[in-house]
C-alpha positions in Angstrom: 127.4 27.5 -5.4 127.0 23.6 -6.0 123.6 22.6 -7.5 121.6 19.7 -6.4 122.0 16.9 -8.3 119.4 16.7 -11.2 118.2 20.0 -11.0 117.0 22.3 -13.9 119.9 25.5 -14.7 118.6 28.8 -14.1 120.2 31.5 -16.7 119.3 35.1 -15.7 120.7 36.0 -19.0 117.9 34.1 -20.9 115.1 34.8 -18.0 111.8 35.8 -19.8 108.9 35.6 -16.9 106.2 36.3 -19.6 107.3 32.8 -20.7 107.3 31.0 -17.1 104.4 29.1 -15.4 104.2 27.7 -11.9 105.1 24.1 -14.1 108.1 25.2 -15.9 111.0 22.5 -15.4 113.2 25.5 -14.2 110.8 26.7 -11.7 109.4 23.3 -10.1 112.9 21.5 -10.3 113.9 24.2 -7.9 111.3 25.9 -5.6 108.0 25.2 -4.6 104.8 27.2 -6.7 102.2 26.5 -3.9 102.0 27.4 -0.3 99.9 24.0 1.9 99.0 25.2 5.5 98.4 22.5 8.4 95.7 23.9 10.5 93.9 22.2 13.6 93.8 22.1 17.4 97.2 21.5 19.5 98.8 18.0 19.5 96.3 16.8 16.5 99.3 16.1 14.0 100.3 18.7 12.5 103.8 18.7 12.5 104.1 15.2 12.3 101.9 15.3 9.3 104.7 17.4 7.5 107.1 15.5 8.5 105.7 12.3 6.5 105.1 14.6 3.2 107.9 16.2 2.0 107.4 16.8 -1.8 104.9 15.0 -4.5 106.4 12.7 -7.5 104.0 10.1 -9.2 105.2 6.9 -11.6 103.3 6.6 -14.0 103.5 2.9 -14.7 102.6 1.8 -10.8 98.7 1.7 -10.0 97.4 4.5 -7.6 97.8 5.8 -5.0 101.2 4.2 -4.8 102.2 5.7 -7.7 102.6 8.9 -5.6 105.9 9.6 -3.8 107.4 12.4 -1.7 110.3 13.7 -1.6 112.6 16.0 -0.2 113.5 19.5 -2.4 116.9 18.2 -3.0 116.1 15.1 -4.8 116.7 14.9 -8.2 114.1 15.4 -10.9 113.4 11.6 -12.3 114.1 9.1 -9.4 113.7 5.4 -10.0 110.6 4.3 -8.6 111.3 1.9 -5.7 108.6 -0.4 -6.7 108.7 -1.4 -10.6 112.4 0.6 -11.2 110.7 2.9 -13.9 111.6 7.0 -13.9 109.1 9.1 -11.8 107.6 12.4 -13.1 107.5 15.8 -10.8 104.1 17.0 -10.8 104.3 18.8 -7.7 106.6 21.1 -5.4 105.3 21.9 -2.2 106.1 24.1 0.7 104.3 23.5 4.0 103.2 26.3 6.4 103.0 25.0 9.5 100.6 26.8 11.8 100.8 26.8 15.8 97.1 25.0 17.0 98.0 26.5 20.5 95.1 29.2 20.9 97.3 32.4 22.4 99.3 31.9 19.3 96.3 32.5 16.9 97.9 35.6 15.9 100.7 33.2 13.7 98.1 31.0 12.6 96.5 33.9 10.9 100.1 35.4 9.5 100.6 32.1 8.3 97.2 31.9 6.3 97.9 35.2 4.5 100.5 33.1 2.2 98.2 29.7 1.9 97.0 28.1 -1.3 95.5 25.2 0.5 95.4 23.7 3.8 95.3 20.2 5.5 93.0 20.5 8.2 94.4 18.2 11.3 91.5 16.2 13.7 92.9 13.5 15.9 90.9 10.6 15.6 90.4 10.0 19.7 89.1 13.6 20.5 86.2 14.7 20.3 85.1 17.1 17.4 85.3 20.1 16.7 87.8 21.0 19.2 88.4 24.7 19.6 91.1 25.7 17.6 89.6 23.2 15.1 86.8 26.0 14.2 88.9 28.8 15.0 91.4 28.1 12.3 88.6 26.9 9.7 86.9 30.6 10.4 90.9 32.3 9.6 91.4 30.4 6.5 87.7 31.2 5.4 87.9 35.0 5.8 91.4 34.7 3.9 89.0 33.3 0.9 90.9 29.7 0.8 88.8 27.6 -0.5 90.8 24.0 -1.4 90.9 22.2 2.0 91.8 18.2 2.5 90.6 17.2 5.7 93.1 14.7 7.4 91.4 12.3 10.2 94.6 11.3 11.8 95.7 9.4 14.9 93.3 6.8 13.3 95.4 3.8 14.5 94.6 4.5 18.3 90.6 4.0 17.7 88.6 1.3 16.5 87.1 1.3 13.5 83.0 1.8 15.0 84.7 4.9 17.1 86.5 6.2 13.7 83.0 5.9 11.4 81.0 8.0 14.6 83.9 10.9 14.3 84.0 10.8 10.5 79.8 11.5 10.5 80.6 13.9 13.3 83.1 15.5 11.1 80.6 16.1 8.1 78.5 17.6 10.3 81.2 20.4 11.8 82.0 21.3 8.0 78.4 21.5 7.2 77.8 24.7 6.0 81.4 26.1 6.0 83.6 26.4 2.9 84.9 22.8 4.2 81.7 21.7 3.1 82.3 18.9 0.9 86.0 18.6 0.9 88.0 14.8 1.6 88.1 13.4 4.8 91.1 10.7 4.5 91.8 8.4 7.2 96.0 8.9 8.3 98.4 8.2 10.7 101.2 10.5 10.1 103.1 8.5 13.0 103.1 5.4 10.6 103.0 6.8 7.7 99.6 5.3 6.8 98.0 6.6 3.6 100.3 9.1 3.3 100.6 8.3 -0.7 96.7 8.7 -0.7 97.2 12.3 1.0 99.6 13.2 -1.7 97.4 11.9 -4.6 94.9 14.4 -2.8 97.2 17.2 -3.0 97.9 16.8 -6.4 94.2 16.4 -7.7 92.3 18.1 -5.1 94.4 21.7 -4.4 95.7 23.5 -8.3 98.0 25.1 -8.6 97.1 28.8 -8.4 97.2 31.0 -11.6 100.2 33.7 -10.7 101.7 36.8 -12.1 105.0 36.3 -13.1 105.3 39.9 -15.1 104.2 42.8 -12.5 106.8 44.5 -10.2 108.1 42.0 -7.6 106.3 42.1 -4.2 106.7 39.8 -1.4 105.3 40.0 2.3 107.6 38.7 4.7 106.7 36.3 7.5 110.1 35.1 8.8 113.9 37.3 8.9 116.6 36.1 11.0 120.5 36.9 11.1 122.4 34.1 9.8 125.8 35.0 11.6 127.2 33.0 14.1 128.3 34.7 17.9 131.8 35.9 17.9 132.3 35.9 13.8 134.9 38.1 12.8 134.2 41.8 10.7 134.9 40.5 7.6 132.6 37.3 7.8 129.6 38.6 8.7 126.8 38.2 6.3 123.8 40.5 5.6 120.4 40.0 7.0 118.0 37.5 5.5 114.1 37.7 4.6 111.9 34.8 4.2 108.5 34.8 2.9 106.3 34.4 0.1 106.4 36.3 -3.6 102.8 37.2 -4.3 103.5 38.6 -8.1 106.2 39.2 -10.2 109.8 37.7 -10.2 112.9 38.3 -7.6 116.6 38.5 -9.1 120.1 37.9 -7.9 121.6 41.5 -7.8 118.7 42.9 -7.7 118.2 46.3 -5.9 115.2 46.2 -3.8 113.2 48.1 -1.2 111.4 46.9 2.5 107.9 49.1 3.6 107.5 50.5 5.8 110.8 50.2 6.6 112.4 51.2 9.8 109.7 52.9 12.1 110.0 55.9 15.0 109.2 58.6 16.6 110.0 61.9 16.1 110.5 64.4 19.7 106.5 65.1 19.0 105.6 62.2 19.3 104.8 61.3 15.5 105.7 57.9 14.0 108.4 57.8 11.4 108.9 55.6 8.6 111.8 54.7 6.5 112.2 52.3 4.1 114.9 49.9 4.0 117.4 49.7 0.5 119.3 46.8 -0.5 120.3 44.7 -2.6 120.1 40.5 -3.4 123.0 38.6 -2.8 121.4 35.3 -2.0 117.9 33.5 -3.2 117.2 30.0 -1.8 114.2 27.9 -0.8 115.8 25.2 1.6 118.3 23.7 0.3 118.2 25.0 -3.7 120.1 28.1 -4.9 118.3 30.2 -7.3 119.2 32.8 -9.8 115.3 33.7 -9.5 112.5 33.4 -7.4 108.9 33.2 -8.6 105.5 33.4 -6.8 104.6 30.3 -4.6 106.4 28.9 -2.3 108.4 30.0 0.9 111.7 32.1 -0.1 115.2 32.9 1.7 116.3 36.4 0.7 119.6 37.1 1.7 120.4 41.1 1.7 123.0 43.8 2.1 121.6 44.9 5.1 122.6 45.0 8.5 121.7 41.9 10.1 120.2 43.3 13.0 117.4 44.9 11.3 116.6 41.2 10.4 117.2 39.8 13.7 114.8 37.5 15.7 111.6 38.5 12.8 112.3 42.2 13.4 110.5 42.6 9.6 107.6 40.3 10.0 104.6 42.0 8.1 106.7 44.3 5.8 106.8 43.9 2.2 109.7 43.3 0.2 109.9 44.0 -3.5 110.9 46.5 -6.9 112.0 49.8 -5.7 109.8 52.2 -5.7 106.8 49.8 -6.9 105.6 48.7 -3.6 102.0 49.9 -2.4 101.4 52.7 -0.1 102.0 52.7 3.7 98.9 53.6 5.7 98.9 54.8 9.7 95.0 54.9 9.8 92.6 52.1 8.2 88.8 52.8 7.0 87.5 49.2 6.5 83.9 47.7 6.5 83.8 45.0 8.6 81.4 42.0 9.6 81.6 40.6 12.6 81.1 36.8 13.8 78.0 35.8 15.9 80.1 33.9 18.4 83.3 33.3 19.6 85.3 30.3 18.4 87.5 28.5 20.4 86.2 29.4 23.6 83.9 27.8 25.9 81.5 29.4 28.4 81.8 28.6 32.1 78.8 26.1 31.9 80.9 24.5 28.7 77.8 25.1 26.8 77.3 28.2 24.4 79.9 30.0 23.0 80.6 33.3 24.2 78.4 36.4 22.0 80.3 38.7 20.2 79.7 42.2 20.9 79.6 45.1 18.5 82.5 47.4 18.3 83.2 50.2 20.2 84.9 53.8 19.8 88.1 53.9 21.3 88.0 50.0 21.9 92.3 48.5 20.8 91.7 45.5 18.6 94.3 43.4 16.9 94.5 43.2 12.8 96.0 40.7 10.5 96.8 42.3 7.1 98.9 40.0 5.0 101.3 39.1 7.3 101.3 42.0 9.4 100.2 42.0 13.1 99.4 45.2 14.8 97.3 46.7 17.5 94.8 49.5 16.3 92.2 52.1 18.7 89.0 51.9 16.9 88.3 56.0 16.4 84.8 56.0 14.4 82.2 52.7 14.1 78.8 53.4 11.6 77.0 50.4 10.9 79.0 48.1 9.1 82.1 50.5 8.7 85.1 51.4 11.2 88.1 54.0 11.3 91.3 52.7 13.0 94.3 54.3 14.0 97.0 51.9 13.8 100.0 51.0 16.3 102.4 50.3 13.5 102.2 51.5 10.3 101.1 49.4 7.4 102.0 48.8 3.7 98.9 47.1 2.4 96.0 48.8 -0.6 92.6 49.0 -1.1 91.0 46.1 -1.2 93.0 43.6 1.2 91.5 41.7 3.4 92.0 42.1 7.6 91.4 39.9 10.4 90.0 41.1 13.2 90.5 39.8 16.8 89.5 41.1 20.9 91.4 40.7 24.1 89.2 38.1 25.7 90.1 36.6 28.8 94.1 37.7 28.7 93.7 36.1 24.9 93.4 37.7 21.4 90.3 35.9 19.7 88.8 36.0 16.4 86.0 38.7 16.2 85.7 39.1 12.4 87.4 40.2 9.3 87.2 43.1 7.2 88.1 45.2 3.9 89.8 48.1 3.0 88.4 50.8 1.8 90.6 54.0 2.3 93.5 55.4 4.8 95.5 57.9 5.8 98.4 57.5 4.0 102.2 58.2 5.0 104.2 60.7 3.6 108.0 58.6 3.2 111.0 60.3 2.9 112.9 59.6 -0.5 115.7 57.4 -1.2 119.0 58.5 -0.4 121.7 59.6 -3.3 124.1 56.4 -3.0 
């Protein structure tokens, strides 16, 4: 495989992760270390927003915020900056989650949240705010404890400026309270490109880059798989399946043998649900358009496998988890988790257009929808005692004690936000054992 041009080698013979860091010139050259969601209502920006940022490099002889530049992944390390000529540093390499702001695909937002280290929250300058998908997605990415948030007031070239200041005060007072509270509001227009250097200065002094764990067992929870072959390809052409997702800890390798939880899931004549896991092996690590050798916590990852493609076909292995054979956590069919549940609906207005709708307590036998990681599935609330709930999930789970859930109820034909709550205990599945090769 070619390599970019200027990009850092990767030797797996020399590989020692207890050496790496999300900065190492290996690791940045290459892939992205941290994960930036777009969140907001539909048609605020958000796509458009990523568009205009593509990766972060600075010069350090130009005054700010010009001195920041983006960048595709493919560009080589040390540029000539375009205004004084001198070499530009990498200080950044960032992949983009961009998150639906339609309100029946809240489910996606929230899978997307489960792999953010930051996010850019979207309000268009000529609406008013908050709109509702505005405080539903600030609610997901506060129960999935994100906490460095850049608040982008875009559109801001269709308003004048008196109608800009009256949504920027109206803005403070929407975050008021919430774990925006405090964070930038920059004025943008992603159309034009305006301050989009300013945003990128943001990014690199407002959101760190998280501390990760380059030395446990490899784990990473998928959120995208597709097949890669084209229609009508001959037998000996075809390709394996491919995962895409996120590494949470540890470090993925080319040849690697690895294992998917829970795996391929049925039913047995009595009814009972079956799991079994999937076995493979690495044949291909990218992150767009960068081959790797390796593949470290951070940003988005393309996994190519052995397997058959069409267990990887149209996101058949959203939610599973990919990693070390034999290392991955336990897969659970029933959840105990204590739970807390929001006063209100968000993002959905009464009949009058007034008061947000209550939330009611749960009920036994009631079917909710949970986010775990990146993991969708439906579960039958079986037990509810105070501030604790047993569930019996639709699809089996690979998750641990501890994780956080997001909780959400059928209102109105849509799912909606209820609450969010923790693990405490499951039932756990009994998984069959890995075949002699």
């Amino acid at each position: 495989m070619s390599k970019a041009k200027g990009l850092r080698e990767q030797d797996l013979a020399t590989l020692d992760p207890a050496k790496l860091t999300p900065l190492s010139p290996e690791v940045i050259s290459r892939q992205a270390t941290i994960n930036i969601g777009t969140i907001g209502h539909v048609a605020h920006g958000k796509s458009t927003v990523v568009k205009a940022i593509t990766g972060v490099q600075t010069c350090p002889t130009c005054e700010r915020p010009s001195c920041y530049r983006t960048y595709s992944s493919s560009k080589e390390d040390s540029p000539a900056c375009e205004f004084c000529g001198g070499p530009m540093d990498l200080i950044r390499h960032v992949s983009f989650v961009d998150c639906p702001g339609h309100d029946i695909l809240m489910a996606t937002m929230l899978n997307g949240a489960a792999v953010m280290d930051g996010a850019l929250l979207l309000i268009a300058a000529n609406e008013s705010c908050p709109q509702p998908q505005t405080s539903e997605h600030l609610a997901a990415v506060e129960i999935m404890r994100l906490k460095d948030i850049i608040i982008l007031q875009n559109k801001i070239d269709l308003v004048t400026e008196a109608t800009a200041q009256n949504q920027h005060e109206a803005i403070q007072k929407f975050i008021q309270g919430t774990i925006a509270d405090g964070a930038p509001v920059v004025p943008i227009s992603a159309q034009l490109k305006y301050n989009v250097d300013v945003v990128a200065e943001y990014i690199v002094k407002k959101i760190p880059v998280p501390v990760r764990d380059f030395v446990s067992p490899p784990q990473m929870i998928v959120i995208r798989s597709f097949d890669v072959n084209k229609p009508g390809s001959e037998v000996d052409e075809l390709k394996g399946g491919v995962a895409g997702g996120s590494i949470l800890q540890g470090v993925l390798r080319m040849g690697q043998e690895v294992e998917v939880r829970p795996g391929i899931i049925t039913k047995d004549a009595e009814g009972r649900v079956r799991c079994l896991p999937i076995y493979s092996r690495i044949v291909g690590l990218f992150t767009e358009s960068n081959a790797l050798q390796y593949a470290v916590p951070g940003g988005l990852i393309g996994v190519g496998l052995t397997v058959d493609p069409t267990l990887t076909r149209a996101d058949r292995l959203v939610g599973q988890v990919l990693g070390e054979v034999g290392r991955l956590p336990e897969v659970f069919s029933e959840l105990e988790i204590n739970f807390f549940l929001l006063r209100r609906l968000l993002g959905v207005r009464s009949k009058e257009g007034e008061k947000q709708s209550k939330v009611t307590k749960l009920s036994k036998g009631e079917v909710l929808m949970l986010n775990i990681g990146s993991m969708c599935t439906g579960a039958r609330v079986l037990a509810v005692k105070h501030d604790l709930a047993k569930l019996q999930l639709t699809t089996p789970v690979c998750t641990k004690e501890g994780e956080k859930v997001a909780l959400s109820r059928r209102v109105e034909k849509h799912w909606r936000l209820i609450g969010w709550g923790q693990i405490q205990k499951g039932l756990k599945m009994d998984l069959p054992p890995r075949p002699e090769d």
